[in-house]
matplotlib code that plots the C-alpha trace (Angstrom):
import matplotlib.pyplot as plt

x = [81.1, 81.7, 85.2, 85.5, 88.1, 85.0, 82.7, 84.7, 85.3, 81.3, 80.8, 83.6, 82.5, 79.2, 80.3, 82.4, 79.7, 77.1, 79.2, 79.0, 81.0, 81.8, 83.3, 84.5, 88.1, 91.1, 93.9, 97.1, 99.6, 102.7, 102.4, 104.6, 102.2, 104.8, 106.1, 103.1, 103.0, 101.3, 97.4, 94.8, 91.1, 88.5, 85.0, 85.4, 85.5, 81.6, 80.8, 80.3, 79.0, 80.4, 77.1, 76.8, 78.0, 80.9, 81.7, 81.0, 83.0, 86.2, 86.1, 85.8, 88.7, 90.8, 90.0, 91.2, 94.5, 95.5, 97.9, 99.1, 99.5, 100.2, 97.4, 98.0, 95.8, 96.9, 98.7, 100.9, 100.8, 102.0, 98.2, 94.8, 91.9, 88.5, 85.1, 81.5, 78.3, 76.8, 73.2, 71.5, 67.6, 66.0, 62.5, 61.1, 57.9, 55.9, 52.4, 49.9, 48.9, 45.8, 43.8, 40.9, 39.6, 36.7, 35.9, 33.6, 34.4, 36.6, 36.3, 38.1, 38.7, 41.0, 41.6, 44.8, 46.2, 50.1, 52.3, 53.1, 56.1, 58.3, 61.4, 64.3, 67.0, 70.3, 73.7, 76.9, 80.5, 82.9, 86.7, 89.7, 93.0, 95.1, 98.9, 99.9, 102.8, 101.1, 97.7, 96.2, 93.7, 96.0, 93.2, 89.7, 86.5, 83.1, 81.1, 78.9, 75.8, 74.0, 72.7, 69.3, 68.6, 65.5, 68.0, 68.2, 71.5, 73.1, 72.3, 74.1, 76.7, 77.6, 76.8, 79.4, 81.9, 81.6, 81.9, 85.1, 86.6, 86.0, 86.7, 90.2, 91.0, 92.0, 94.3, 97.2, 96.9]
y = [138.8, 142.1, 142.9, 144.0, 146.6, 147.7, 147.7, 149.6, 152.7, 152.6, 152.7, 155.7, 157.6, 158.0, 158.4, 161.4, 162.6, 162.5, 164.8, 168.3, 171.0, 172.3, 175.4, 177.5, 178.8, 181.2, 181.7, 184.0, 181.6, 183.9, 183.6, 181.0, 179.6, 177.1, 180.2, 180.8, 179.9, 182.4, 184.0, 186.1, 185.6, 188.3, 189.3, 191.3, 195.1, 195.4, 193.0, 195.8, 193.2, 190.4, 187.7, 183.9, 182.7, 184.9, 183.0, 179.6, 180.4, 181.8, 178.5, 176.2, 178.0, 178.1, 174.3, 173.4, 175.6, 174.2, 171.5, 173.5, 177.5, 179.3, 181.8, 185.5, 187.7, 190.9, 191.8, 191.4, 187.7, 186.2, 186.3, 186.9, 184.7, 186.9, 186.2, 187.1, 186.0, 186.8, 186.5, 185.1, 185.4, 182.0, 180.9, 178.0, 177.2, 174.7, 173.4, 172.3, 174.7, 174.4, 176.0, 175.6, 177.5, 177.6, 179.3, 179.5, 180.8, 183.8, 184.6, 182.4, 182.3, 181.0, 180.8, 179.1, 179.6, 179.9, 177.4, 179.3, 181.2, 181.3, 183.5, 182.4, 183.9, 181.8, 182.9, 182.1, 182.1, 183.6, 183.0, 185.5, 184.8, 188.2, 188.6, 190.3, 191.3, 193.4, 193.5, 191.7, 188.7, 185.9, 183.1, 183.2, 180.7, 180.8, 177.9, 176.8, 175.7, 177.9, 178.2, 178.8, 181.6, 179.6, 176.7, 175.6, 176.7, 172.6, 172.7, 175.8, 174.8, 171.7, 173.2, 175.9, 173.3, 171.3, 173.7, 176.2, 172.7, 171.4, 175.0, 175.1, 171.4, 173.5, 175.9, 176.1, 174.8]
z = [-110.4, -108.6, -107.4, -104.1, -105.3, -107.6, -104.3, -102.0, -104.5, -105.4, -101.6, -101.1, -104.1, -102.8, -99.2, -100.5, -102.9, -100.5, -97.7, -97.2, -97.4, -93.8, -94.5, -97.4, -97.0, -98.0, -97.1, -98.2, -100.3, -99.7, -95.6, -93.7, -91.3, -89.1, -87.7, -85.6, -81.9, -80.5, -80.7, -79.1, -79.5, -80.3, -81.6, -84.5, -84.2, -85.2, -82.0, -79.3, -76.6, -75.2, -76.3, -75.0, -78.2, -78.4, -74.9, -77.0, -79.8, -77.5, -75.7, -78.4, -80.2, -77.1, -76.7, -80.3, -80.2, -76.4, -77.9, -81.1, -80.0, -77.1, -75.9, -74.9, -73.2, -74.8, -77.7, -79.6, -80.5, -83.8, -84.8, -83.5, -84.5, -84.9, -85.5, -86.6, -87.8, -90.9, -91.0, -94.1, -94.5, -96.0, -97.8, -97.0, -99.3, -97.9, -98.5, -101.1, -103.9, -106.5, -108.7, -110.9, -113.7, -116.2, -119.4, -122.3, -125.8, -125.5, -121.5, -118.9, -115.4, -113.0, -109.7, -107.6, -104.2, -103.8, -101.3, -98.0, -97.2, -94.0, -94.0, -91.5, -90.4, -90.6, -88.6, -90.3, -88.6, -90.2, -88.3, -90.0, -88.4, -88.6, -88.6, -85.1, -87.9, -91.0, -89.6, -92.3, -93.2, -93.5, -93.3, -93.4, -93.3, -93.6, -92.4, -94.7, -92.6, -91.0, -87.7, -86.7, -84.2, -82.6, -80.9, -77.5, -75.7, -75.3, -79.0, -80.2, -77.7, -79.3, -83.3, -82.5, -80.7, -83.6, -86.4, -85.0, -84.3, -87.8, -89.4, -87.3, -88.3, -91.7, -90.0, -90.7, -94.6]

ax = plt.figure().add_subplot(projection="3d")
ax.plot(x, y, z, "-o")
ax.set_aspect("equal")
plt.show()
């Protein structure tokens, strides 16, 4: 007979071994993070327009600080969160493939078709949080699901909600 203690950690282990990774972070061991309390938000120096999802990604980080910091306008602030996306291209083979060939003593020929090919073009956000102090990257992630460029807006909406709240959850460590 089966324990249920034996059940419940077959059932966890493959809970937690079938999740995914949300994010990959880093962060800079030597920084005293309980000392923050106050931020600013802004796109990354290589952003020179103010796009819908920078709007998205602003609010949802604003949303998941309210409780925890105290947002400023301008500088300085004890840090500012920034942010990016970092495009990745994708191939996605899909499709049947064959081939057939014949051949007689020392001549042979074949013929096959190769599986089609789609390239895709996947955005990733990257949040840094910099010290208002030295200026540098104190904390940094990467999410690690990308975001298709062909979604609806109520569906990037919610991804990007989602995700900066997820990626924040980790901040401070």
């Amino acid at each position: 007979m089966v324990k249920p203690a034996a059940i419940l950690i077959m059932v966890l282990s493959l809970v937690v071994g079938c999740s995914q990774k949300v994010a990959n972070y880093d962060y800079n061991t030597t920084v005293n993070f309980h000392e923050l309390q106050t931020y600013t938000v802004k796109a990354n120096d290589k952003t020179s327009f103010q796009s819908l999802d920078s709007a998205r990604i602003e609010q949802a980080i604003t949303t998941t600080f309210a409780n925890r910091y105290q947002k400023l306008e301008d500088e300085p602030a004890d840090f500012s969160v920034r942010y990016h996306f970092e495009a990745q291209r994708k191939i996605d083979r899909s499709g049947v493939s064959f081939g057939f060939g014949a051949g007689t003593g020392n001549v042979g020929v074949g013929v096959s078709t190769g599986s089609s090919a789609k390239e895709r073009v996947e955005q990733h956000l990257v949040l840094s949080v910099i010290s208002g102090a030295t200026r540098q990257v104190i904390w940094q992630a990467k999410a690690a699901k990308g975001m298709a460029l062909e979604l609806e807006a109520a569906e990037r909406e919610a991804i990007i909600q989602s995700t900066v709240k997820t990626m924040l959850s980790n901040f401070p460590p």
